[in-house]
C-alpha positions in Angstrom: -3.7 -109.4 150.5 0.0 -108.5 150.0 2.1 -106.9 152.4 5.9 -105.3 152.0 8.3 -104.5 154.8 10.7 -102.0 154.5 13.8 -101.1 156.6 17.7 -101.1 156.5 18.5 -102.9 160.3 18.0 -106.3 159.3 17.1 -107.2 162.8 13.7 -105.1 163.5 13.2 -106.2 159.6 12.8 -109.5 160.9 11.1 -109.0 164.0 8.1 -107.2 162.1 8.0 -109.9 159.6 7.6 -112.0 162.7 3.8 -111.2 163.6 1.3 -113.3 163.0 -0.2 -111.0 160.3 -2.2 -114.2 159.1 -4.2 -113.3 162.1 -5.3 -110.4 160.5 -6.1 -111.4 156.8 -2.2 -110.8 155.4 -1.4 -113.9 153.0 2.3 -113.0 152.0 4.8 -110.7 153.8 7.7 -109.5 151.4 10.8 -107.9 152.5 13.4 -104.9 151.3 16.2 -103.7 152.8 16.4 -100.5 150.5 13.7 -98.2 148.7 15.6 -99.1 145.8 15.0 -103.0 146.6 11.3 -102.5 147.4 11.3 -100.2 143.8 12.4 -103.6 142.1 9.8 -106.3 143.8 7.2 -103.9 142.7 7.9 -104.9 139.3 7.7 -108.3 139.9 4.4 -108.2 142.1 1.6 -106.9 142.7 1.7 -105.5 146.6 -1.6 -104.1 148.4 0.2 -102.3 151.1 3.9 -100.8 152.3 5.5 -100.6 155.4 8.7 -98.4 155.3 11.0 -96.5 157.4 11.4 -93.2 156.3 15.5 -92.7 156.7 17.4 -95.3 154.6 20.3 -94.9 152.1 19.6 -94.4 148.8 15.9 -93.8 148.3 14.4 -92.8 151.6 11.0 -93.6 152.6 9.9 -90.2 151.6 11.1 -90.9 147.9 9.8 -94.6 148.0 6.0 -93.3 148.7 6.4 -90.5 145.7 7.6 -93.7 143.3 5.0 -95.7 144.5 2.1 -92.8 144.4 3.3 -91.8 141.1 3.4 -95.5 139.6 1.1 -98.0 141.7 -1.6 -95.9 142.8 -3.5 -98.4 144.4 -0.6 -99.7 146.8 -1.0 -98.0 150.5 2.3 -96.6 152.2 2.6 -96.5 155.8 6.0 -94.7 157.2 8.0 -95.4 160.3 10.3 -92.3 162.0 12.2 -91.6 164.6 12.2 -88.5 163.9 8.9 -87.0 164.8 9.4 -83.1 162.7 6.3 -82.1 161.9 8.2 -81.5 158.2 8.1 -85.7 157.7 4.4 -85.4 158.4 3.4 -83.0 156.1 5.6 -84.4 153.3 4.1 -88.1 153.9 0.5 -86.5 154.0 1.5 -85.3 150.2 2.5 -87.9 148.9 -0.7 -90.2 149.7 0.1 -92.1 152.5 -1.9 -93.9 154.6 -0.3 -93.6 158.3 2.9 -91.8 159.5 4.0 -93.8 162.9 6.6 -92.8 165.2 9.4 -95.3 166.6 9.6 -97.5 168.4 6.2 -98.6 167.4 4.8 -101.8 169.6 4.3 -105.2 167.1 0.1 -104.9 168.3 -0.1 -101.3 167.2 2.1 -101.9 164.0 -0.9 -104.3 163.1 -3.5 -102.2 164.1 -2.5 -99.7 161.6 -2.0 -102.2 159.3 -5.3 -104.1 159.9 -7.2 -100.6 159.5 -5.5 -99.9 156.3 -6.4 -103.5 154.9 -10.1 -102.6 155.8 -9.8 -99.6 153.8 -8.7 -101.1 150.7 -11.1 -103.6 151.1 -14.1 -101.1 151.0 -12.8 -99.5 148.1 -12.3 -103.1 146.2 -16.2 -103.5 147.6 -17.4 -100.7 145.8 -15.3 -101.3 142.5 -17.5 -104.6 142.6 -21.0 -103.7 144.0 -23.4 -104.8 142.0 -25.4 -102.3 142.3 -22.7 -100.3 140.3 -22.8 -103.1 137.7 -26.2 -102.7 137.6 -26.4 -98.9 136.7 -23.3 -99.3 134.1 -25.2 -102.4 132.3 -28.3 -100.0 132.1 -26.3 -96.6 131.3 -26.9 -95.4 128.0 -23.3 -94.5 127.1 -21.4 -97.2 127.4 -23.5 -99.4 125.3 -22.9 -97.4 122.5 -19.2 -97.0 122.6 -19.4 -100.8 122.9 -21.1 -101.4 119.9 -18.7 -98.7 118.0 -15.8 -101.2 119.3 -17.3 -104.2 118.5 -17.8 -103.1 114.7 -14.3 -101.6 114.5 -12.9 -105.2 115.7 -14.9 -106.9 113.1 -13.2 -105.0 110.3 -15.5 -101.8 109.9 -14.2 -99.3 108.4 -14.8 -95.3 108.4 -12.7 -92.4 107.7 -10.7 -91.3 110.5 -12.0 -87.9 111.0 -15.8 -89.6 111.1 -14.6 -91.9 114.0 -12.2 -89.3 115.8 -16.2 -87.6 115.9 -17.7 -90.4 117.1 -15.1 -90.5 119.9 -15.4 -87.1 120.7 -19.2 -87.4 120.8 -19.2 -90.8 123.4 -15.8 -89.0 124.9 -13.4 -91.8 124.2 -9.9 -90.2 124.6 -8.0 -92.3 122.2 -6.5 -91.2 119.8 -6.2 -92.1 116.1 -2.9 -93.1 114.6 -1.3 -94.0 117.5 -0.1 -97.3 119.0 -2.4 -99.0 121.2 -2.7 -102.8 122.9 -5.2 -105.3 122.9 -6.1 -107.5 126.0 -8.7 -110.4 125.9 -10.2 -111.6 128.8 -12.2 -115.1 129.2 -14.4 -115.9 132.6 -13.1 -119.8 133.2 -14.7 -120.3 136.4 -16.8 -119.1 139.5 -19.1 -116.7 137.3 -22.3 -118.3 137.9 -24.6 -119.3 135.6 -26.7 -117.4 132.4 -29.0 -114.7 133.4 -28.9 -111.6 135.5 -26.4 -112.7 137.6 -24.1 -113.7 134.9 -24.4 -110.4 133.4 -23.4 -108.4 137.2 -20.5 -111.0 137.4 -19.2 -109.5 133.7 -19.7 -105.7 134.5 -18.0 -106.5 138.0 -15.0 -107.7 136.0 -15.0 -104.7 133.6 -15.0 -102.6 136.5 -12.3 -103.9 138.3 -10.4 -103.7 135.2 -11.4 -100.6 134.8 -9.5 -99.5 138.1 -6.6 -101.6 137.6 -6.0 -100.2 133.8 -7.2 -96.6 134.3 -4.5 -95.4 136.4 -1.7 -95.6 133.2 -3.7 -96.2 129.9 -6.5 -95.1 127.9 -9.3 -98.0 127.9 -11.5 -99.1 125.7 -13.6 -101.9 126.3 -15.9 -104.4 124.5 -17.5 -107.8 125.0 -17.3 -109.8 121.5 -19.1 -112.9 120.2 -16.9 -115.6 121.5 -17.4 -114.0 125.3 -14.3 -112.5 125.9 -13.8 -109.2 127.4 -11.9 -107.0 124.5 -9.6 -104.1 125.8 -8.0 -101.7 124.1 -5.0 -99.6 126.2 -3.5 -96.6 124.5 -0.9 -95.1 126.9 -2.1 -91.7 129.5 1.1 -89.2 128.7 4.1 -90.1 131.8 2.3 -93.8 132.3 2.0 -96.8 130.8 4.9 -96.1 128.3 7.5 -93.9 127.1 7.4 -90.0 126.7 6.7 -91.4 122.7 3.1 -93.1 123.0 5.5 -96.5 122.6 3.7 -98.8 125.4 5.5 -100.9 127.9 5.1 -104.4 127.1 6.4 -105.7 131.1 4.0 -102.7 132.3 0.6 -104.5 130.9 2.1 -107.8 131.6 2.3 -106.3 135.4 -1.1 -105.2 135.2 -3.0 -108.3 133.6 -1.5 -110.2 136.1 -2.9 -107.9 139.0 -6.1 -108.3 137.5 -6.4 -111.6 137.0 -5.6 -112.0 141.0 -7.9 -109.1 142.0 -10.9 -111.0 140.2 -9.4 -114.1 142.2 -9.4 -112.4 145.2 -12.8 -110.3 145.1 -15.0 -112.2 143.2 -14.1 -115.6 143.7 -13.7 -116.4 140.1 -10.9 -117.4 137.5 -10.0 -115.4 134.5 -7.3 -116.1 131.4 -6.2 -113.3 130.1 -4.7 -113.1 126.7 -1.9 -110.1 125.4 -2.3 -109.4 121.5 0.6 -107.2 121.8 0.8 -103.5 120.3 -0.9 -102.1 116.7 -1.7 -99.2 115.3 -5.1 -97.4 116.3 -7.9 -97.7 114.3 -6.0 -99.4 110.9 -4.4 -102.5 112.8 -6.6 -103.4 115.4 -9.2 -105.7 113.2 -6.3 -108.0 112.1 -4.9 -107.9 115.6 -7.8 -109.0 117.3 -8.6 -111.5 114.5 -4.7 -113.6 115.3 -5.4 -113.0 119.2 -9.4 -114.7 119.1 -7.2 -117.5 116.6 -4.6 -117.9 119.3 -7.4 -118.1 122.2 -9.6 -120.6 121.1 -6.5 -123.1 121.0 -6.1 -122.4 125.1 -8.1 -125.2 126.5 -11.0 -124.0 129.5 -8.6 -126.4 131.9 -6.1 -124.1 131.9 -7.8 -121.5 133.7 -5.9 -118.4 135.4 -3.4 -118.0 133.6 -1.6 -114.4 131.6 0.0 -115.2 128.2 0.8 -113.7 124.7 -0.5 -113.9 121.6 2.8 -116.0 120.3 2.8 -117.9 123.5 -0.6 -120.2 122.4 0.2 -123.5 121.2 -0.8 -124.2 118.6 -3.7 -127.0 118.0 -2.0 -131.0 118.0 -4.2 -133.2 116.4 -8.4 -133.8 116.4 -10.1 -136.2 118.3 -9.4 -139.7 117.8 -12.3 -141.2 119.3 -14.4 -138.7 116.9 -13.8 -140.6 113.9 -12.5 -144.1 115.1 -14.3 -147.0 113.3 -17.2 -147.7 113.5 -18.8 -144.4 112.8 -21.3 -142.4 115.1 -23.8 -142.2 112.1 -23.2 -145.6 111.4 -23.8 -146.4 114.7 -27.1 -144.4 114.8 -28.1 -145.4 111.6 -28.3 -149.2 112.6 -30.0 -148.4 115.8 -27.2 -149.6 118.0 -28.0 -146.5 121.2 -26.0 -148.2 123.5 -23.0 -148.3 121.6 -23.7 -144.9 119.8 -23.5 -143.3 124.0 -20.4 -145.5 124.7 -18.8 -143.5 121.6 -19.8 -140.2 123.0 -18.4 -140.7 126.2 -15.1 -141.6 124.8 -15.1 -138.5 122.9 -15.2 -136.1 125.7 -13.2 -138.4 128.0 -10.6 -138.3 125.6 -11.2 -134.5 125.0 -10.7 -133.8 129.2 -7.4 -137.0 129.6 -5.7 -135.0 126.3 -6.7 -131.5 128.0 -8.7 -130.2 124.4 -10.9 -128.3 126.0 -10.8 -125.3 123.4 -13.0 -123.6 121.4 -11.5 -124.9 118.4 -11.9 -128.8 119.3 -16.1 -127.8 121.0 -16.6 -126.9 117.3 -15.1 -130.0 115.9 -17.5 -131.8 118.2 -20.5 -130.2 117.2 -20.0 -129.6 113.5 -19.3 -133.5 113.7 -22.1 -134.1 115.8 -24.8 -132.4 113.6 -23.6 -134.1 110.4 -25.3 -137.4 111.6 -28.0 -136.0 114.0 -29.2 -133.9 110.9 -28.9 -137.5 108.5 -31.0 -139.8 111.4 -34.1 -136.9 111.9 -33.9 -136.7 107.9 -34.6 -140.5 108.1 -37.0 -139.9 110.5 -39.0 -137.9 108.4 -38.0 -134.4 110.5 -36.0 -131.5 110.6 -33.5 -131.2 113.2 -35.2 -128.6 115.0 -38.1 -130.9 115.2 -35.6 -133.3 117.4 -34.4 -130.8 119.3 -37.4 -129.2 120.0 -36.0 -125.4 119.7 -33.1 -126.1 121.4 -30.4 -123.5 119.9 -27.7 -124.6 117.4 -24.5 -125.1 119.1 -22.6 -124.5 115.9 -24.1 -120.9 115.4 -23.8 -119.7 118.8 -20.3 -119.6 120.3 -20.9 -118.2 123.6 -22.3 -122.3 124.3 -19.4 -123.9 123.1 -17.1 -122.4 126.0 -17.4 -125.4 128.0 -17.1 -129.0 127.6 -20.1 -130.0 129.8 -22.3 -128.2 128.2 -21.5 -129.7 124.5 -21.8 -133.5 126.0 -24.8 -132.2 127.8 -26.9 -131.5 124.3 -25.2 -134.2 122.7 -26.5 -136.8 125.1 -29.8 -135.2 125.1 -29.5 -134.6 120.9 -29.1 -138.9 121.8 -32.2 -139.3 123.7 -34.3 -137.2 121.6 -33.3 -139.3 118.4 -33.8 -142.6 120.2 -37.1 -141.7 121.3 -38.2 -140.3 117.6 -37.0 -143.7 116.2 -39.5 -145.9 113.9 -37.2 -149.1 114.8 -38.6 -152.2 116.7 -35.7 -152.4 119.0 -36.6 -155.8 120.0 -37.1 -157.2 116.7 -35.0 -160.2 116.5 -33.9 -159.1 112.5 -32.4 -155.9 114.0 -30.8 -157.6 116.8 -28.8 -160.1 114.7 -27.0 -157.2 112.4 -26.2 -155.6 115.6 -24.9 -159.1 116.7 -23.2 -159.3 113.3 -21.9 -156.2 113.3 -20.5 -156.2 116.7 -18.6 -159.6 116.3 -17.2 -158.3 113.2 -15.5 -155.3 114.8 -14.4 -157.1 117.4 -12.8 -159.8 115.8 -11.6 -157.8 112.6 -8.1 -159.2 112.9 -9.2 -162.4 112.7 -11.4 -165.0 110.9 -14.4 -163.1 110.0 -15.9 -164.8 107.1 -19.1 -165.6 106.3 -19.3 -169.2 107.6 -17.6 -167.9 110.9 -20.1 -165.8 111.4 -23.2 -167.7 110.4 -21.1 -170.2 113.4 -21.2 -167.1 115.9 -25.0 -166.4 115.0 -25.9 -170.0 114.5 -27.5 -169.6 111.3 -27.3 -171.0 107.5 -24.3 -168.8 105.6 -26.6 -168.7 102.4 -29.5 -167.7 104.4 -27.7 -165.3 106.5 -26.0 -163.7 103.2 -29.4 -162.9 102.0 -31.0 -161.6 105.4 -27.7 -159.2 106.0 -28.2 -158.0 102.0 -32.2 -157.2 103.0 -31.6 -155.8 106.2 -28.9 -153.3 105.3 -29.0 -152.8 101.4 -25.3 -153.6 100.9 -23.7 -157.1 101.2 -21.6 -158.5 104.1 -18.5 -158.6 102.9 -19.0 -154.8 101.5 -19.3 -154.3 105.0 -16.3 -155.7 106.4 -14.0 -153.8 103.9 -15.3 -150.6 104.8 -15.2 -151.3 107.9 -11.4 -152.4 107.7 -10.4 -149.5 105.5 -12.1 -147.2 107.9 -10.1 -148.2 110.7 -6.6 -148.3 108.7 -7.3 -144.7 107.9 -8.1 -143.8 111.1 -4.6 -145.8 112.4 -2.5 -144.3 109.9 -3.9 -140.3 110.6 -3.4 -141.2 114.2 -0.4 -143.6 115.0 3.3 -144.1 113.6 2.4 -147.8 112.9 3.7 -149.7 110.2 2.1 -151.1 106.9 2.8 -154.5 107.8 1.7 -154.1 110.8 -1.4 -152.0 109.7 -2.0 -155.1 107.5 -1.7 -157.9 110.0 -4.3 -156.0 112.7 -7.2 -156.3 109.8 -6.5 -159.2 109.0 -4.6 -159.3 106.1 -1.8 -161.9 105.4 -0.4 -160.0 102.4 0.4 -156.2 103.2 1.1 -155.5 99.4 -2.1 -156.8 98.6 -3.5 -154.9 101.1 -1.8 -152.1 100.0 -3.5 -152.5 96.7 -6.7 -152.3 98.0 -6.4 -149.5 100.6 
């Protein structure tokens, strides 16, 4: 919790900032000499409560609690005064604050009152985030249907206005049509719990805290899409959250999605990125807006958790995996059998994907849709559909909500592995099916070099002529067919990837002549 100190003599400044007020739960202790200084921070952070002396030059005490009533709500003001006029009193009492001390006040009481205050805000934050108030708003009526109105209207549904401004009236949504409005997305990162009930609690505990923090100076609106993320919609309260014109304040919600990404942090232990998709018109802008913000999200990988940006701030998506599609294949690797090297493969995908921080929703998808192509082609060779491998399990590529994490994707893919292994019709220890592996492993590893047939039959220890014919039974396409797949594979893979050179290209797959291998390629 955040505490401010206020007062113009620099020396009892600094002997209140002095206290141990770690002791009693206070993490960071800001100081003003002026209202007018203290009026400034408050842009910059967000402060739980105020300390302040009542006479100071400038803006008094008096005026600093009406600013911070009138524009920070939540913040708790506690004056210091000489003067003990019963007038001070009654103005402090109207303009919400906490405690009105006298001077001199002793350092123990000072945290006393400060302590109790703390407590207070603390129970309040308590029952933002009961969840047994999550509980009745996840099984109230209401808000499931302006939910679902919201969720249509992102997707692109359309209505006449006066039809929706009816709706609204009838689920009592205040905003109001033809107006500018703001769009915040929220993703949970970390410290949610699992699926299930509890999952579900964690989410409406996080709607209601922004629900408190957002109130205060804007119209909301809220939603949870497809992808997970919780969709907000801010149109400004007239005299907050913008201009006297509707026009909101872009530094304003930046203010705010920054306190509420450290309330959630503070309250319920969890980690949230929030994205801003910046202003648009209400109802005819807000599919399109929402449609460039959910683009601009799924390229923020799930490392980079906690954090508050804008829609024109995401980066924008490098490159793919390498690993993915390096030579030799995972469906070639499954198709001969080879399991071992087929899990190798798989764990350099997602080690790759966590060194190179790729963690989005984008590169999951990549995965998966990658993934599926040669599960679905082994069960067909198996005789079975790929539900029939997975027995039931859910397709990762239709439901976005499981590609949000990176363990999860490896997770089915390993078991997607198992599954297929187990469903095989190959004789894994049948000595035919071990030399192509043999075969084919040498000839990967040595595709730089001498990899012709008689250096092979060497390596294996078997007749070339005989072992020209076995290869050609076992695997329906010659040997040599092999190896120049294999090798143009890989120089496509090198060139997508890499700044190397042709002639260098050429001399790494074993090619003397890179215009002849030019030719080929």
């Amino acid at each position: 919790m955040k505490l401010m100190l206020v007062d113009d003599e620099p020396m009892l400044l600094k002997s209140m900032a002095a206290n141990d007020w770690e002791k009693i739960g206070i993490e960071e202790v800001r100081m003003a000499s002026s209202g007018l200084e203290a009026a400034e921070l408050l842009k910059q952070a967000a402060v739980d409560i105020v300390v302040t002396d009542i006479r100071m030059p400038g803006m008094d005490g008096l005026a600093l609690c009406r600013h911070i009533q009138e524009r920070y709500p939540r913040t708790k003001c506690i004056l210091l005064s000489g003067y003990g006029e019963f007038e001070y009193a009654r103005e402090a009492i109207r303009y919400g604050t906490e405690r009105y001390l006298l001077k001199p006040i002793k350092d123990e009481e000072l945290m006393n009152e400060v302590a109790g205050v703390k407590a207070a805000i603390e129970r309040e934050w308590a029952e933002i985030v009961s969840f047994e108030r999550a509980r009745q708003t996840l099984f109230a009526y209401l808000p499931l249907l302006r939910e679902k109105l919201l969720t249509d209207l992102l997707a692109g549904a359309s209505m006449p206005e006066s039809a929706l401004a009816e709706r609204m009236d009838e689920y009592r949504m205040r905003l109001e049509t033809g107006k500018s409005c703001a769009l915040l997305l929220v993703r949970l990162d970390e410290g949610f719990g699992g699926a299930g009930t509890d999952a579900l609690l964690y989410e409406y505990a996080v709607h209601n805290i922004a629900g408190e923090i957002l109130e205060a100076g804007y119209r909301v609106w809220s939603c949870k899409d497809d992808y997970g993320y919780l969709c907000l919609l801010l149109q400004a309260e007239p005299g907050a959250g913008g201009r006297s014109d509707g026009v909101l304040d872009d530094l304003a919600i930046e203010t705010a999605a920054r306190e509420l990404e450290a309330k959630i942090a503070e309250y319920l232990k969890g980690r949230v990125s929030v994205l801003i998709g910046g202003s648009c018109l209400f109802p005819g802008e807000i599919a399109e807006r929402y449609r460039q913000s959910v683009s601009a999200f799924r390229t923020v990988p799930r490392s980079e958790r906690g954090v508050v940006f804008r829609a024109g701030e995401a980066r924008s998506l490098s490159s793919s995996l390498h690993a993915l599609y390096s030579p030799p294949g995972l469906q070639q690797l499954l198709e001969a059998g080879r399991w071992a090297d087929a899990r190798a493969k798989l764990a350099a995908v997602f080690e790759e994907l966590n060194a190179r921080e790729l963690d989005t929703e984008e590169h999951m998808l990549e995965i998966v849709c990658a993934l599926t192509n040669a599960f679905l082609y082994i069960a067909h060779l198996q005789g079975k559909t790929l539900a029939e491998v997975s027995g039931g399990e859910a397709d990762l590529a239709t439901d976005p909500l499981k590609l949000s994490r990176s363990g999860q994707v490896a997770a089915w893919a390993f078991r997607m592995l198992d599954r297929l292994e187990a469903g095989s019709v190959r004789e894994f220890k049948d000595a035919k099916y071990q030399l192509i592996v043999k075969i084919h492993r040498f000839i990967e590893d040595r595709i730089a070099e001498d990899v012709s047939l008689q250096t092979i039959a060497d390596h294996v220890g078997l007749h070339p002529v005989y072992l020209s014919s076995l290869y050609k039974q076992e695997t329906g396409e010659n040997m040599s067919d092999y190896i120049m797949r294999f090798r143009m594979e890989k120089a496509g893979n090198l060139l997508r990837t890499t700044e190397i050179k042709i002639y260098e290209l050429a001399s790494c797959l074993g090619f003397q002549n890179p215009p002849y291998f030019s030719k080929l390629f």
